[in-house]
N, C-alpha and C positions, 0 to 999 in steps of 0.2 A: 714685138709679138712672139717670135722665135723663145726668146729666153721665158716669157709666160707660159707655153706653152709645155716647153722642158720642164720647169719647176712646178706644172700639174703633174705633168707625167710622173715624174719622181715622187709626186708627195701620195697619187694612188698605189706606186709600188708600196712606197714604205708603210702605207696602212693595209696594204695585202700582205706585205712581211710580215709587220704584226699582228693578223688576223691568224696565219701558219704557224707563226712560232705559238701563237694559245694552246694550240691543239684541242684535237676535241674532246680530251675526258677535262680538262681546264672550265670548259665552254658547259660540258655538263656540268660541272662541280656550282659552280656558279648559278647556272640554273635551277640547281636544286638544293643552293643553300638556303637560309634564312636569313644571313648575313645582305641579300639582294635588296630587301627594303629601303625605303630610302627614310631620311631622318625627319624629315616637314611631317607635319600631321596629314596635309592632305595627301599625300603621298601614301601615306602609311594607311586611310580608308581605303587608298585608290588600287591598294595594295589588297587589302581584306576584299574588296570587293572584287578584284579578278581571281582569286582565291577560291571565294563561293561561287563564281562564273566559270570555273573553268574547273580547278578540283573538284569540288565540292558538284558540279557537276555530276562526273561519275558517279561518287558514293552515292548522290540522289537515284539517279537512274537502277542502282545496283539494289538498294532500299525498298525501290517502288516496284522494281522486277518481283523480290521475294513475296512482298503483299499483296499484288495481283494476282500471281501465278498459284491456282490453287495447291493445296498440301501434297496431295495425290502425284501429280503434276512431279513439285518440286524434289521430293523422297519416295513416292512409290510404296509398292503393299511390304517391300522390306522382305521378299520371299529368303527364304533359308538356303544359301550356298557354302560350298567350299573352295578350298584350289586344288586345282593340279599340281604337281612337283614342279611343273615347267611349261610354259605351253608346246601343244602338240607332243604330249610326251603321251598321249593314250590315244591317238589316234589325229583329227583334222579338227582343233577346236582350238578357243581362247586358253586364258586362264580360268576360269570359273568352273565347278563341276558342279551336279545335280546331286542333292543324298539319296538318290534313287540307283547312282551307276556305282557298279562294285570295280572302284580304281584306287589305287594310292590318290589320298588328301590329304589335305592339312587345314588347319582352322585358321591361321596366321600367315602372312606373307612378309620377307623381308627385301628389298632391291637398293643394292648401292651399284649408282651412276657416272661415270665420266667424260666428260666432252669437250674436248679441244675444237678451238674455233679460231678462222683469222680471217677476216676482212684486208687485200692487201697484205704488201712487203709493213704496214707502219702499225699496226692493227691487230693485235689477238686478245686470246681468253681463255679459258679453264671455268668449265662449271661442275660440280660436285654435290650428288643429290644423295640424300637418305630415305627412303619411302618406305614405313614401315605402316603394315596393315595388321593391326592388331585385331580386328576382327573383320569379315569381307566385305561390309558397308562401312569400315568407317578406319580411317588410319591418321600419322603421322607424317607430317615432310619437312625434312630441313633440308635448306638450298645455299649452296655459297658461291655465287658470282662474281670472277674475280676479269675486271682488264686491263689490257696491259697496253701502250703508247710506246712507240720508238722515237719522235720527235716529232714535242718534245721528249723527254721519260718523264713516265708519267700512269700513275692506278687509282683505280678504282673499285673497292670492295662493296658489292651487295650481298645482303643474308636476309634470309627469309624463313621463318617456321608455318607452316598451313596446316591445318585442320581439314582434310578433305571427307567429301561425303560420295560413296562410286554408287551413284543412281540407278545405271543401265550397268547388271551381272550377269551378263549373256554369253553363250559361249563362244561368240562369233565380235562380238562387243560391250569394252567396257568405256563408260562414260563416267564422269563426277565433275563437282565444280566442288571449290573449299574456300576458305576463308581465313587469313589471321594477318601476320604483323610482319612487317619490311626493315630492315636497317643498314642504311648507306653510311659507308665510315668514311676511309680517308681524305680526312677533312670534312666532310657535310656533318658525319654525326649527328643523323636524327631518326624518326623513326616515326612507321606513318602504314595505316591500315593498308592492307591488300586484298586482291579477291583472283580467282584464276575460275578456267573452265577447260577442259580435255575429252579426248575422245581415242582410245583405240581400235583399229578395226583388225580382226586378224583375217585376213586370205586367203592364204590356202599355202602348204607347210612347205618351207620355213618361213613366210615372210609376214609382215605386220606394219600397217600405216600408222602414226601417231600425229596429231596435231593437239596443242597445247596454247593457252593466252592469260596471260598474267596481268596484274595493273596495280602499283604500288603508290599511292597518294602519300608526296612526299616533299611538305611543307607546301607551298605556294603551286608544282609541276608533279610529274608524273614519270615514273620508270615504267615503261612498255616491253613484253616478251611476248613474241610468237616464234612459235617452232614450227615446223612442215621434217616429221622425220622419216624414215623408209628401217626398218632392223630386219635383219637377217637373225633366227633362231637357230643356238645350237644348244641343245639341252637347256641346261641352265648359264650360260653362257648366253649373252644375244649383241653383237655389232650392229650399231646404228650411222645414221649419216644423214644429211637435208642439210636445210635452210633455218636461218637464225634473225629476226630482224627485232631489235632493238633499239629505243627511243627515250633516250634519257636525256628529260628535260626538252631542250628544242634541237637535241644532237640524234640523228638518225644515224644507225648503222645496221648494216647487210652483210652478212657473213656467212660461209660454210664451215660445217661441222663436222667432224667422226667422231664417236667415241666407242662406250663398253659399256654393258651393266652385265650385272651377276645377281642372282637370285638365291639365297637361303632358304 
């Protein structure tokens, strides 16, 4: 009985060994290949069919949100704003100014972002945003999400361009939700609709709450982003820092973050 017993015990470590040594950007990778499918036919419905159950979920719910919620609702009267040079640079406000206040503005906004994250000594990341607002309802964002694995070693590159639409131009709050396209490289190499949603509140000077959620439908699973951030404003200068929790594929992870953005 003794020697049965042993050679259970031994055969659960060894499948917990190589459960660790995968790692978990592996376990993503996998998840969010295409390669996952299996080769039978039924298999391969059974495949399409969790697909539309489970993706294709989302994108319905995302679909049916925009055609319920009336126009009004979803874009607003589009009233006429500008920016500040910086927030709180004329006084206790957002970013947004009124064409009524005699202040420096601009028609344009440009913000490049950095932000280092680690999860644990085995665990980090680097994100890298470009948010350019070419007009003050309506801008650009590319995004490069990069992680990194200590053991095993081991990355994983997301990039993302969005079309965002900023709803609520308030001076106190700005809101938008956007729209466009995901692409997981090394190794997955595909490429798969996204949608996000955000919200800033500004305070009271210098500081400002951000929360942010993203969703990239990507082959059979899903990349998930939520942020919870806090920034301290200095001029055009602004230090940020929170919570980061992403979900790639069926791999959860929980991280803290600091970074930088700058303002043009």
């Amino acid at each position: 009985m003794k020697p049965k017993i042993t050679l259970f015990l031994l055969l659960c470590c060894f499948a917990c060994a190589l459960t660790n040594a995968q790692g978990k950007l592996n376990r993503a990778k996998e998840d969010l290949s295409s390669t996952n499918s299996s080769s039978s036919s039924s298999s391969s419905r059974s495949s399409d069919q969790d697909y539309y159950d489970n993706a294709g979920y989302f994108d319905g719910v995302f679909i049916e949100l925009a055609y319920y919620i009336s126009y009004g609702v979803l874009f607003g009267d589009m009233e006429s704003r500008y920016f500040y040079k910086y927030p709180y640079a004329e006084g206790s406000h957002g970013e947004y100014s009124f064409p009524e206040e005699n202040v420096p503005s601009k028609r344009s906004q440009l913000i490049i972002s950095n932000t280092f994250f680690a999860s644990g000594k085995e665990f980090y990341g680097n994100n890298t945003s470009l948010n350019f607002r070419f007009l003050p309802l309506l801008g650009i964002e590319a995004n490069h999400l990069h992680f990194f694995e200590q053991n095993p070693k081991e990355e994983l590159s997301v990039n993302s361009i969005m079309i965002n639409y900023y709803r609520v131009r308030e001076q106190y709050v700005t809101a938008y939700w956007g729209v466009g396209i995901t692409h997981v490289g090394s190794g997955v190499d595909d490429t798969g609709f996204a949608y996000q949603v955000g919200l800033d509140v500004y305070l009271k000077k210098p500081y400002s709450l951000g929360i942010s959620w993203k969703q990239s439908l990507i082959n059979d699973s899903t990349v998930d982003e939520l942020k919870l951030l806090v920034r301290r404003h200095l001029k055009r200068v602004s230090i940020h820092g929170g919570y980061h929790h992403y979900k790639l594929g069926s791999v959860t992870i929980n991280a803290a973050g600091v970074g930088l953005d700058y303002r043009f």
